[in-house]
HTML snippet that shows the backbone in 3Dmol.js (N, CA, C, O; Angstrom):
<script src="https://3Dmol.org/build/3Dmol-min.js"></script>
<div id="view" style="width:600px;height:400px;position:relative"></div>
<script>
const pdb = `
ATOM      1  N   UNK A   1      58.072  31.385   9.893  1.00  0.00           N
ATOM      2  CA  UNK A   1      57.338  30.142   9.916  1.00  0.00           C
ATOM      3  C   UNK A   1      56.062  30.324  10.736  1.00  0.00           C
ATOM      4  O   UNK A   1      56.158  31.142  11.651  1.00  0.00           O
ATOM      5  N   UNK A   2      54.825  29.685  10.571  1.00  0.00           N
ATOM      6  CA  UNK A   2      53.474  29.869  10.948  1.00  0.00           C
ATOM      7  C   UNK A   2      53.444  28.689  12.035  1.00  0.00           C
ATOM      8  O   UNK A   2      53.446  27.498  11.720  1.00  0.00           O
ATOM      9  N   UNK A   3      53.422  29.056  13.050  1.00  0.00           N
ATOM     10  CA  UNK A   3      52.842  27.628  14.040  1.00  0.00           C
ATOM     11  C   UNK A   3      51.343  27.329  14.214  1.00  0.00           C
ATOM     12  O   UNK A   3      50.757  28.296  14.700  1.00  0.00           O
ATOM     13  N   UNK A   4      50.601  26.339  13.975  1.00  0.00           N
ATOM     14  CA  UNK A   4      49.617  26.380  14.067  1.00  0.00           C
ATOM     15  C   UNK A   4      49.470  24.781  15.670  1.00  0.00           C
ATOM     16  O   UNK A   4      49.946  23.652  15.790  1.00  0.00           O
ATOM     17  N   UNK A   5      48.696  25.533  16.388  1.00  0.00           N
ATOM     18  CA  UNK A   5      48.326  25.000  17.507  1.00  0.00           C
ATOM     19  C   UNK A   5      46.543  24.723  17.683  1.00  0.00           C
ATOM     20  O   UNK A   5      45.644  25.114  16.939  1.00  0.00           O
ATOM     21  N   UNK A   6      46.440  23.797  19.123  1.00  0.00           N
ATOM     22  CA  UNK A   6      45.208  23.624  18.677  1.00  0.00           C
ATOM     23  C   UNK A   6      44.162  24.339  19.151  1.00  0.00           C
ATOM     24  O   UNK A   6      44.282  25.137  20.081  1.00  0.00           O
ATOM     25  N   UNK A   7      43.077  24.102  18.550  1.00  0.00           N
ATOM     26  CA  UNK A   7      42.126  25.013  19.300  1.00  0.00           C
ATOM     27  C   UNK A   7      41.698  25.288  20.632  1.00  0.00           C
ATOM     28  O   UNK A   7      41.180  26.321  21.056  1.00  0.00           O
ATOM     29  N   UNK A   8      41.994  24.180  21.274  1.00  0.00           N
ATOM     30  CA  UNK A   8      41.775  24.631  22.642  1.00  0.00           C
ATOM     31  C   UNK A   8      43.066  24.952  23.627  1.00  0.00           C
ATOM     32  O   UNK A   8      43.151  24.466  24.755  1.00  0.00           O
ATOM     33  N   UNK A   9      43.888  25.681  23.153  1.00  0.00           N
ATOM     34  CA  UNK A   9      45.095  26.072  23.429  1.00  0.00           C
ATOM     35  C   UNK A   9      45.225  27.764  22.870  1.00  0.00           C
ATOM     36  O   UNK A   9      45.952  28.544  23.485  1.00  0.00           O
ATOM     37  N   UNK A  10      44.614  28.107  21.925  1.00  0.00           N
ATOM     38  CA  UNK A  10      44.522  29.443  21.193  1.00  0.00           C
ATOM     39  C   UNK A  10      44.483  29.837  22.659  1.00  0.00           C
ATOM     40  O   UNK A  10      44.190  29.278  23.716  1.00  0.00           O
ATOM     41  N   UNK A  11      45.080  31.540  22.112  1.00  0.00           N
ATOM     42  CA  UNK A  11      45.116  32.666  23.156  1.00  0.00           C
ATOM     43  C   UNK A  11      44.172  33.416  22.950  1.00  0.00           C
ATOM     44  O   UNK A  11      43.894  33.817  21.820  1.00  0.00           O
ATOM     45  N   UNK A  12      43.479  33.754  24.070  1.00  0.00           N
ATOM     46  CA  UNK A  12      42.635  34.543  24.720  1.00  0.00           C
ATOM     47  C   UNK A  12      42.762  35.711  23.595  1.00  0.00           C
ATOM     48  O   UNK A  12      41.695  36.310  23.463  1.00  0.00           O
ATOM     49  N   UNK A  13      43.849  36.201  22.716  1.00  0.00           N
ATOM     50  CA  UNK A  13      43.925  37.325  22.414  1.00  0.00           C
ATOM     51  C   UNK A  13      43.707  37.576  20.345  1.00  0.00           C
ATOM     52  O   UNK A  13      43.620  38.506  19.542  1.00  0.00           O
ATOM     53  N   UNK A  14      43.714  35.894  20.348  1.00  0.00           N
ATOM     54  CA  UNK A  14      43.068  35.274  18.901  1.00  0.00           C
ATOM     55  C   UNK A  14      41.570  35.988  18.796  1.00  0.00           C
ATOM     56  O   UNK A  14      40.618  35.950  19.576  1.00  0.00           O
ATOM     57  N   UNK A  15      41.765  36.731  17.366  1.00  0.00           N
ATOM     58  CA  UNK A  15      40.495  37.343  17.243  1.00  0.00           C
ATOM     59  C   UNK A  15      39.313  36.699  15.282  1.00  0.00           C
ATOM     60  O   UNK A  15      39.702  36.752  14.115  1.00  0.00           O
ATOM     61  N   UNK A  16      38.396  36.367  15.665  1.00  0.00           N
ATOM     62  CA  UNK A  16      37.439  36.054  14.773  1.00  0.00           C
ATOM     63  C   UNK A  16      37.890  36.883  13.334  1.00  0.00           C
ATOM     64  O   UNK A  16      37.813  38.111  13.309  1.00  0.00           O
ATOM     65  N   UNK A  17      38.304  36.206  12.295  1.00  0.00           N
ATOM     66  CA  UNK A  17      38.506  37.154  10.971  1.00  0.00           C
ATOM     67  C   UNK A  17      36.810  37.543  10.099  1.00  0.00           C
ATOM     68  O   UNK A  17      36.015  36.604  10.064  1.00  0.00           O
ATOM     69  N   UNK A  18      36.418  38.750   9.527  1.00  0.00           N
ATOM     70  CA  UNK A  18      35.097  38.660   9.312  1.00  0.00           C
ATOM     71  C   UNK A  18      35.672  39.360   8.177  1.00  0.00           C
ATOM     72  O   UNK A  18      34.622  39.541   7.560  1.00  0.00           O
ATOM     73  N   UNK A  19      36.778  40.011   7.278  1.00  0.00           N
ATOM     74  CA  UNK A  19      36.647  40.174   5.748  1.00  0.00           C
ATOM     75  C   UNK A  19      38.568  39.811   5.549  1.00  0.00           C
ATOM     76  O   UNK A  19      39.551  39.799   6.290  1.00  0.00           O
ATOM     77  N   UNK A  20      38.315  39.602   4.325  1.00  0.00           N
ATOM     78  CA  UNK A  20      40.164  39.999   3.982  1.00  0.00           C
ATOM     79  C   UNK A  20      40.183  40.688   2.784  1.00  0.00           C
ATOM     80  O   UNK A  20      39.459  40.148   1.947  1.00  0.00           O
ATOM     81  N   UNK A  21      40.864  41.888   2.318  1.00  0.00           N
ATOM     82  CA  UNK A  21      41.487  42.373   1.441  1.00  0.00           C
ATOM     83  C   UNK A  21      43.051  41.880   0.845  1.00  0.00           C
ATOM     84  O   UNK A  21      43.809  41.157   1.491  1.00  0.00           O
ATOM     85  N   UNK A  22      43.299  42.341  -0.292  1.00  0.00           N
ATOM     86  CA  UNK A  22      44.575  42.481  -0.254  1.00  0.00           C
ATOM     87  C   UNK A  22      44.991  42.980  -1.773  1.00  0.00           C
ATOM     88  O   UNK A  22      44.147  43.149  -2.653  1.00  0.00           O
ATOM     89  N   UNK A  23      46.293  43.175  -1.946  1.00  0.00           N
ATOM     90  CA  UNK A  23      46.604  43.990  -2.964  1.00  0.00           C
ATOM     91  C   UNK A  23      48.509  43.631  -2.639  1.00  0.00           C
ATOM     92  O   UNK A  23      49.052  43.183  -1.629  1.00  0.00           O
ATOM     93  N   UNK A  24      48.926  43.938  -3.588  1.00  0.00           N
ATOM     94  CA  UNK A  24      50.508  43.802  -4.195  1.00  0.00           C
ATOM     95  C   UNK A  24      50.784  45.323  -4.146  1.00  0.00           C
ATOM     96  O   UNK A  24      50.083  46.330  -4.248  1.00  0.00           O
ATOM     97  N   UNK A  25      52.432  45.006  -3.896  1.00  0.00           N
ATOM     98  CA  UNK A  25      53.287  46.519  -3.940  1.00  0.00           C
ATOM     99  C   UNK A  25      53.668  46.860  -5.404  1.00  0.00           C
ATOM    100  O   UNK A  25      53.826  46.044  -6.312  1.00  0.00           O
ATOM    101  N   UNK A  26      53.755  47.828  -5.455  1.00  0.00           N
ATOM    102  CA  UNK A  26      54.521  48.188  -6.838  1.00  0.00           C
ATOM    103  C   UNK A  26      55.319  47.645  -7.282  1.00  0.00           C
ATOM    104  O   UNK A  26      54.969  47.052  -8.302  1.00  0.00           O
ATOM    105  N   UNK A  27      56.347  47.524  -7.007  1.00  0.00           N
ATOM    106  CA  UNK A  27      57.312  46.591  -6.965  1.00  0.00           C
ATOM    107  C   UNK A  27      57.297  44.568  -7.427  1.00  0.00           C
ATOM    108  O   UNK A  27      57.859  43.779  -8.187  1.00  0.00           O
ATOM    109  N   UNK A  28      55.977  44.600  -6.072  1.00  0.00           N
ATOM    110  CA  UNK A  28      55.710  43.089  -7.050  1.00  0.00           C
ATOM    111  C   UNK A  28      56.923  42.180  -5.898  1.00  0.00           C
ATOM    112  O   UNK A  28      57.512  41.134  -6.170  1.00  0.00           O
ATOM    113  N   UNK A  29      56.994  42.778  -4.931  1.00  0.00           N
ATOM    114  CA  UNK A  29      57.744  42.001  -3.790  1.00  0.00           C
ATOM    115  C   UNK A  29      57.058  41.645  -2.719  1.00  0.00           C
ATOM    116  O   UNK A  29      57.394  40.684  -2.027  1.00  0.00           O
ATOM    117  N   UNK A  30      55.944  42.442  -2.452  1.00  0.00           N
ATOM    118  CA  UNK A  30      55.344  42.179  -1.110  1.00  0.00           C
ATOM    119  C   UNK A  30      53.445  41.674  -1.616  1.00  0.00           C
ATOM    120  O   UNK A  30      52.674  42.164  -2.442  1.00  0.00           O
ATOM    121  N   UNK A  31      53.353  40.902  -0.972  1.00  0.00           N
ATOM    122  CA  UNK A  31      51.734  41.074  -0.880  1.00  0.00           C
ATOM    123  C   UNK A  31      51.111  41.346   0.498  1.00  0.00           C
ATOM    124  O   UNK A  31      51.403  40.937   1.622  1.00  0.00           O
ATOM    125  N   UNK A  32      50.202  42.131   0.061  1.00  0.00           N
ATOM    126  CA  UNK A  32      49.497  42.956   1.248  1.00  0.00           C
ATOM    127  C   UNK A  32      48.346  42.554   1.231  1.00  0.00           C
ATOM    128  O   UNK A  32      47.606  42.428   0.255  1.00  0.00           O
ATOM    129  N   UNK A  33      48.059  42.239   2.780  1.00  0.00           N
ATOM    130  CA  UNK A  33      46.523  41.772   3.380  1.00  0.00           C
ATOM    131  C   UNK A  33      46.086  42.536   4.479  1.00  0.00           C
ATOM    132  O   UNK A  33      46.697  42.895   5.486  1.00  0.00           O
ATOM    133  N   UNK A  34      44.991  42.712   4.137  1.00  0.00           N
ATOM    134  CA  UNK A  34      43.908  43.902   5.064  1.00  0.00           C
ATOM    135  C   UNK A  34      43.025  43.141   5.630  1.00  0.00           C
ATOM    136  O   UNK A  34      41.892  42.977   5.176  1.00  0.00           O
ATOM    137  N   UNK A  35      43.508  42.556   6.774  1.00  0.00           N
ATOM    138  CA  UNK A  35      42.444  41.653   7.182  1.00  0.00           C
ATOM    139  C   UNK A  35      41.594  42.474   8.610  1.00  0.00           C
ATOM    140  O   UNK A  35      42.140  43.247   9.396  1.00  0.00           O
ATOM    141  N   UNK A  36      40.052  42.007   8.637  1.00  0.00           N
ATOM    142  CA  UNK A  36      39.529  42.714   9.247  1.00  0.00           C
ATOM    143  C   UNK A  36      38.402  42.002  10.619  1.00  0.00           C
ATOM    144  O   UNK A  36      37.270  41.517  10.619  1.00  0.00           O
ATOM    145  N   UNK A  37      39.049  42.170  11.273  1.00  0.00           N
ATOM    146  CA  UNK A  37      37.969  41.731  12.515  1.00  0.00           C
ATOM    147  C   UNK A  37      37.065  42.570  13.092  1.00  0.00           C
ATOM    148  O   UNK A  37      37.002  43.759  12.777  1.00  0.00           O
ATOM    149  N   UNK A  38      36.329  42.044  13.941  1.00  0.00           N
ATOM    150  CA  UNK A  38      35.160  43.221  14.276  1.00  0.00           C
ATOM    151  C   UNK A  38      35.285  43.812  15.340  1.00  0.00           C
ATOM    152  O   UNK A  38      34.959  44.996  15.431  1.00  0.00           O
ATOM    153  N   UNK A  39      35.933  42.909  16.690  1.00  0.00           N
ATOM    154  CA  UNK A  39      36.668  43.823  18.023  1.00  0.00           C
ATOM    155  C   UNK A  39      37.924  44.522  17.433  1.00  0.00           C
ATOM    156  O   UNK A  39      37.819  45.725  17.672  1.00  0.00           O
ATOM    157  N   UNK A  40      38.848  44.303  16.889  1.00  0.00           N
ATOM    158  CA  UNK A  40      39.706  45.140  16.564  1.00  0.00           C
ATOM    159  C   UNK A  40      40.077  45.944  15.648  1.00  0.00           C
ATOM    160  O   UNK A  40      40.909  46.835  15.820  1.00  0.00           O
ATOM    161  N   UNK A  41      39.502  45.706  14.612  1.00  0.00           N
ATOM    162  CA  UNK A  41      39.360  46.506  13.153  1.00  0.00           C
ATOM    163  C   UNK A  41      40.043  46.144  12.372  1.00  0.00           C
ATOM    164  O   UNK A  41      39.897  44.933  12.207  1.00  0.00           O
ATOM    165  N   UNK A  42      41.006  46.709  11.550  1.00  0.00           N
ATOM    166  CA  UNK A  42      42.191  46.169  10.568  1.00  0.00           C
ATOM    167  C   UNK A  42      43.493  45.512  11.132  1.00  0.00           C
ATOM    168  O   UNK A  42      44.102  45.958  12.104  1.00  0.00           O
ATOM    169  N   UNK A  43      43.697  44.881  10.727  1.00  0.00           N
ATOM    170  CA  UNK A  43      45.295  44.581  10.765  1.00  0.00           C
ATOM    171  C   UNK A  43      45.788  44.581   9.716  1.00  0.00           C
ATOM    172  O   UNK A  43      45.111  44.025   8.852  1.00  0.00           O
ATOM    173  N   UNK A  44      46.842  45.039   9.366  1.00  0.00           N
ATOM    174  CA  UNK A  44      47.925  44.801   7.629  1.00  0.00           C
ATOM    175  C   UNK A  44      48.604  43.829   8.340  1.00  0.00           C
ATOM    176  O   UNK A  44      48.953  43.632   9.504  1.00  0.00           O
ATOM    177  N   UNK A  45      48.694  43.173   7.039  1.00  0.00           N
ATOM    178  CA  UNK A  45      50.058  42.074   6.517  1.00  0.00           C
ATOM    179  C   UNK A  45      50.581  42.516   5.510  1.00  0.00           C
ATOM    180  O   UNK A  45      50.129  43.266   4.645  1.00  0.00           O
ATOM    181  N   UNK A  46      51.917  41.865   5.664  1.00  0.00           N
ATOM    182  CA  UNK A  46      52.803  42.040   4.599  1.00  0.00           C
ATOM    183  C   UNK A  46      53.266  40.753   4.373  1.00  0.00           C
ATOM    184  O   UNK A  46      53.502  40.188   5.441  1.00  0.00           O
ATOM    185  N   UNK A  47      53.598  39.726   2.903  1.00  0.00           N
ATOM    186  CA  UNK A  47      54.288  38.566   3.042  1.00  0.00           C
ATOM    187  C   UNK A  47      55.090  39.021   1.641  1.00  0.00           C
ATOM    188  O   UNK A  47      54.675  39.659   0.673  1.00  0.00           O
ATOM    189  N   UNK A  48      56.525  38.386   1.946  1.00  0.00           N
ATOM    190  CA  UNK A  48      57.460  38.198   0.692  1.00  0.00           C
ATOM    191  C   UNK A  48      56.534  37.571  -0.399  1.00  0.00           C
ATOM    192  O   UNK A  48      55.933  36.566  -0.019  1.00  0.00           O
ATOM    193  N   UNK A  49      56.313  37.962  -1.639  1.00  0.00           N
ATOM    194  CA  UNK A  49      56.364  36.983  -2.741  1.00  0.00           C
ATOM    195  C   UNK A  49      56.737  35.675  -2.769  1.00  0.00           C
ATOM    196  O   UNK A  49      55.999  34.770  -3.159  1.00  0.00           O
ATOM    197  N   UNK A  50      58.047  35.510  -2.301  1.00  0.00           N
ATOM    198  CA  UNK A  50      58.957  34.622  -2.189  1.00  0.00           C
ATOM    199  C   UNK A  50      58.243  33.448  -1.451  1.00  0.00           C
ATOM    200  O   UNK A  50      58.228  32.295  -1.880  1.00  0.00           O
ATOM    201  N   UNK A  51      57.710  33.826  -0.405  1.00  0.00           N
ATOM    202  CA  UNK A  51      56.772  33.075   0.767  1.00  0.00           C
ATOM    203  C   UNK A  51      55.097  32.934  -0.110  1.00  0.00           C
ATOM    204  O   UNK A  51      54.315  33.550   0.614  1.00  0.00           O
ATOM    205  N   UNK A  52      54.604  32.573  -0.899  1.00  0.00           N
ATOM    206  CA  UNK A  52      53.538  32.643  -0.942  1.00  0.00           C
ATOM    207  C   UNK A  52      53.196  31.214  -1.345  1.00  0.00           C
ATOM    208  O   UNK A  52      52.017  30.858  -1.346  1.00  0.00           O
ATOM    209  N   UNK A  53      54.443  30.154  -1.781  1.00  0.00           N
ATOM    210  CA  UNK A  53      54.117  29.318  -1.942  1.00  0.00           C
ATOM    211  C   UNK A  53      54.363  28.127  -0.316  1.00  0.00           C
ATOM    212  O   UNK A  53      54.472  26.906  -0.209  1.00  0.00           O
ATOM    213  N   UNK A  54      54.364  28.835   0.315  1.00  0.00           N
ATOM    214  CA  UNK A  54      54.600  28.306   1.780  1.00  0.00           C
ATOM    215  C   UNK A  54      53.027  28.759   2.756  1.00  0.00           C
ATOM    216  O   UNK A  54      52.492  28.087   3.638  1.00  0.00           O
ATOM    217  N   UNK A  55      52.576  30.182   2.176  1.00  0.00           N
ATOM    218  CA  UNK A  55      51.313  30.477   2.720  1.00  0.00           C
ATOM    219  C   UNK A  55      50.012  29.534   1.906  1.00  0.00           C
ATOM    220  O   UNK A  55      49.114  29.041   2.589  1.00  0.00           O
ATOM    221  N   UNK A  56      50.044  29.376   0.494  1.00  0.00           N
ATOM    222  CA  UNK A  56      49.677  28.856  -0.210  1.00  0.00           C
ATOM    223  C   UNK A  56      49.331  27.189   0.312  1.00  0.00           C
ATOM    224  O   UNK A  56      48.269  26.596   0.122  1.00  0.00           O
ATOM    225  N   UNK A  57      50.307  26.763   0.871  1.00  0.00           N
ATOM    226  CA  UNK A  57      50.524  25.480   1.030  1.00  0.00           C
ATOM    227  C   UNK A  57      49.723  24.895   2.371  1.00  0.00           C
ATOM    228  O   UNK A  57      49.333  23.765   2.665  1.00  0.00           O
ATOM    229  N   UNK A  58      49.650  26.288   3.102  1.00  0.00           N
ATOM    230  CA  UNK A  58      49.606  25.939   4.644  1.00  0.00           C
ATOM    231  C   UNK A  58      48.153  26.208   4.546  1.00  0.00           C
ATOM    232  O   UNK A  58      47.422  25.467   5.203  1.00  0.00           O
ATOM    233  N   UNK A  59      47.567  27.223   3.778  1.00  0.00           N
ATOM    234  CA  UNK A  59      45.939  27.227   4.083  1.00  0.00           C
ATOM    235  C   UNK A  59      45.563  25.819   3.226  1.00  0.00           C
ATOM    236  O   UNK A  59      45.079  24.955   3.958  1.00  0.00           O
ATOM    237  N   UNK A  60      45.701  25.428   1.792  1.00  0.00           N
ATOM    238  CA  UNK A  60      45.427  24.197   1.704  1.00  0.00           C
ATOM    239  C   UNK A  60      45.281  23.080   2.257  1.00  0.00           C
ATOM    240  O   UNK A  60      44.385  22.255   2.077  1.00  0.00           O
ATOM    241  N   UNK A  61      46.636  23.020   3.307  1.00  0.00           N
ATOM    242  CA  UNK A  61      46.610  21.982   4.570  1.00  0.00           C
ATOM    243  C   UNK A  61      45.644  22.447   5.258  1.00  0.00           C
ATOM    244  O   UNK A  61      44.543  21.991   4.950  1.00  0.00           O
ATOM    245  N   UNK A  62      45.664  23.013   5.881  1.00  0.00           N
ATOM    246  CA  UNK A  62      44.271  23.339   6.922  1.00  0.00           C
ATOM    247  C   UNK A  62      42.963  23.135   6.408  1.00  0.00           C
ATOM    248  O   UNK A  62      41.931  22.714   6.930  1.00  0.00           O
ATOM    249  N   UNK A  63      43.274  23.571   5.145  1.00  0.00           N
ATOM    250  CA  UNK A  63      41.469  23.609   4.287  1.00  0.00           C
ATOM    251  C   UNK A  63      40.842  21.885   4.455  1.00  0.00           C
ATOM    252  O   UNK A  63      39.687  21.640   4.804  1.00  0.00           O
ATOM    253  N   UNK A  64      41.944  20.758   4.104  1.00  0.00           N
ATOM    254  CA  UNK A  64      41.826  19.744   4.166  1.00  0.00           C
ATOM    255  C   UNK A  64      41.680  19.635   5.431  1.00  0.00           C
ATOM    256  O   UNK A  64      40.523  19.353   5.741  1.00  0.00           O
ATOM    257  N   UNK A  65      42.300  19.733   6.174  1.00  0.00           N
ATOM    258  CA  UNK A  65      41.919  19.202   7.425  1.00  0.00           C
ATOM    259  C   UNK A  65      40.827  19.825   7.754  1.00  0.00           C
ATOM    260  O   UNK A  65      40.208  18.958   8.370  1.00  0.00           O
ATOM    261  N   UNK A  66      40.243  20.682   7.745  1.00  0.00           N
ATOM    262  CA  UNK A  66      38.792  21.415   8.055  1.00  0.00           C
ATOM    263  C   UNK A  66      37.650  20.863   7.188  1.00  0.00           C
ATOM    264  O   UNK A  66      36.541  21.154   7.635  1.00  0.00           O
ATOM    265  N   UNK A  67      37.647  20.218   6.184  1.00  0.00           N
ATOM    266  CA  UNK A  67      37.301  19.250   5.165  1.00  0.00           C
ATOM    267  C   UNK A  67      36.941  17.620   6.226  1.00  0.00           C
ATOM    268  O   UNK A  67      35.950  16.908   6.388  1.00  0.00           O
ATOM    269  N   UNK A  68      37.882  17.621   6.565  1.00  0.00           N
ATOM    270  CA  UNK A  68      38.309  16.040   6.806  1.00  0.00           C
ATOM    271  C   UNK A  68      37.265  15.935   8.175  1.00  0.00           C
ATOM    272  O   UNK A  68      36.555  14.953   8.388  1.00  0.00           O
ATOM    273  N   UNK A  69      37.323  17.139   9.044  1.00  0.00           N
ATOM    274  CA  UNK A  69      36.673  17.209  10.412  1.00  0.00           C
ATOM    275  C   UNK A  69      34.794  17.793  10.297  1.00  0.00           C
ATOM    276  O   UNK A  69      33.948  17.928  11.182  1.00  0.00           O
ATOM    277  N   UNK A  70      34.744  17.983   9.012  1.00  0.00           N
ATOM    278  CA  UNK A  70      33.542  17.955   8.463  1.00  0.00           C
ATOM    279  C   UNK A  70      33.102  19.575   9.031  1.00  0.00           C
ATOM    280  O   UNK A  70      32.063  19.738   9.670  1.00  0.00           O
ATOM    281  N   UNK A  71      34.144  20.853   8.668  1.00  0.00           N
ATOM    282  CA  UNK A  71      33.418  22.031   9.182  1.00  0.00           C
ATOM    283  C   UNK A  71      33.803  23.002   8.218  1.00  0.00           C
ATOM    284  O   UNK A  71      33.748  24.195   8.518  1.00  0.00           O
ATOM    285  N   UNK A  72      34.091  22.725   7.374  1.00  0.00           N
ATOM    286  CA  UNK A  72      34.393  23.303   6.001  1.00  0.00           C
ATOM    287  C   UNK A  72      32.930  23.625   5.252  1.00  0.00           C
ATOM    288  O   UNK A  72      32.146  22.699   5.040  1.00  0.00           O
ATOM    289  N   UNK A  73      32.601  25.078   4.847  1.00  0.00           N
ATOM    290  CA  UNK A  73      31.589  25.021   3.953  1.00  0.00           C
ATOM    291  C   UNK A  73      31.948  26.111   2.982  1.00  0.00           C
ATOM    292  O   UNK A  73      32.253  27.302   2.909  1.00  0.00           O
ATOM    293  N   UNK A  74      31.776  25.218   2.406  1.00  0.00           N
ATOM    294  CA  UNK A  74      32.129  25.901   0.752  1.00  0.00           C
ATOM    295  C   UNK A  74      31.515  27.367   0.264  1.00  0.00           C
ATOM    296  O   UNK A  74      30.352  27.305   0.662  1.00  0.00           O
ATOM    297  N   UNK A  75      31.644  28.329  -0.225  1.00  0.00           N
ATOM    298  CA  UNK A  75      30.518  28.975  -0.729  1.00  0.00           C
ATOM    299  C   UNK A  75      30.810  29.825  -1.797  1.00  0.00           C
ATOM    300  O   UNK A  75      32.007  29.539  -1.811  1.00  0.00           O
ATOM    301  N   UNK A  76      30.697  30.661  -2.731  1.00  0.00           N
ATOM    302  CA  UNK A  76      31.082  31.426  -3.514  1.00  0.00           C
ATOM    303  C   UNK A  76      31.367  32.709  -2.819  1.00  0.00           C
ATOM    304  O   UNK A  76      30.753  33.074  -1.816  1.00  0.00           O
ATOM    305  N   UNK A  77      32.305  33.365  -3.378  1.00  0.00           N
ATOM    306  CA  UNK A  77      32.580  34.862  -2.942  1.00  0.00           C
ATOM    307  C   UNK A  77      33.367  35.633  -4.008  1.00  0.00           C
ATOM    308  O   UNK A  77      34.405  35.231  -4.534  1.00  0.00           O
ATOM    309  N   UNK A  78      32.762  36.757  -4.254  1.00  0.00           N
ATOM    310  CA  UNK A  78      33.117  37.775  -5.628  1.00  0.00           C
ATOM    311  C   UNK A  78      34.590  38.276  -5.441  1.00  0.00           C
ATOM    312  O   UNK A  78      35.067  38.119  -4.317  1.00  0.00           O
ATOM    313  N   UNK A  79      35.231  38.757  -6.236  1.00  0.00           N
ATOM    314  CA  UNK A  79      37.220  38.778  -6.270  1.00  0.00           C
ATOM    315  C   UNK A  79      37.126  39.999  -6.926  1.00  0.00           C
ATOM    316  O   UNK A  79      38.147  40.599  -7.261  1.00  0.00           O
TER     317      UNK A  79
END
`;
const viewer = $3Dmol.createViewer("view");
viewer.addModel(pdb, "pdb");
viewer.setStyle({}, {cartoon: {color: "spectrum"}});
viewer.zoomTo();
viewer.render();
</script>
């Protein structure tokens, strides 16, 4: 489960995301994210399949609420 807390509570050790990758296992069980910050470099993820309609759900919520607080900006980006 993802806890999301507020911003002025984040840890010191929360780092700025500046690209994301990602790609599926062979298999078709895992999805993989290459997410990339600029102090620390890569991090991998891994999420169940199973879970994607729970990750799915939770950036939507946020998207709205980042929408709602007026800091949402839209923009195109190539796939």
């Amino acid at each position: 489960m993802v806890e999301v807390f507020p911003f002025r509570e984040r840890s010191s050790k929360v780092r700025q995301v500046s690209y994301v990758t990602g790609d599926v296992t062979p298999d078709g069980r895992e999805l993989l994210l290459n997410v990339e910050t600029e102090r620390d470099g890569r991090i991998e993820l891994a999420f169940p399949t199973v879970d994607l309609q729970h990750l799915l759900t939770l950036l939507l919520v946020l998207g709205g609420k980042a929408a709602v607080k007026g800091r949402f900006a839209a923009f195109s980006e190539t796939y």
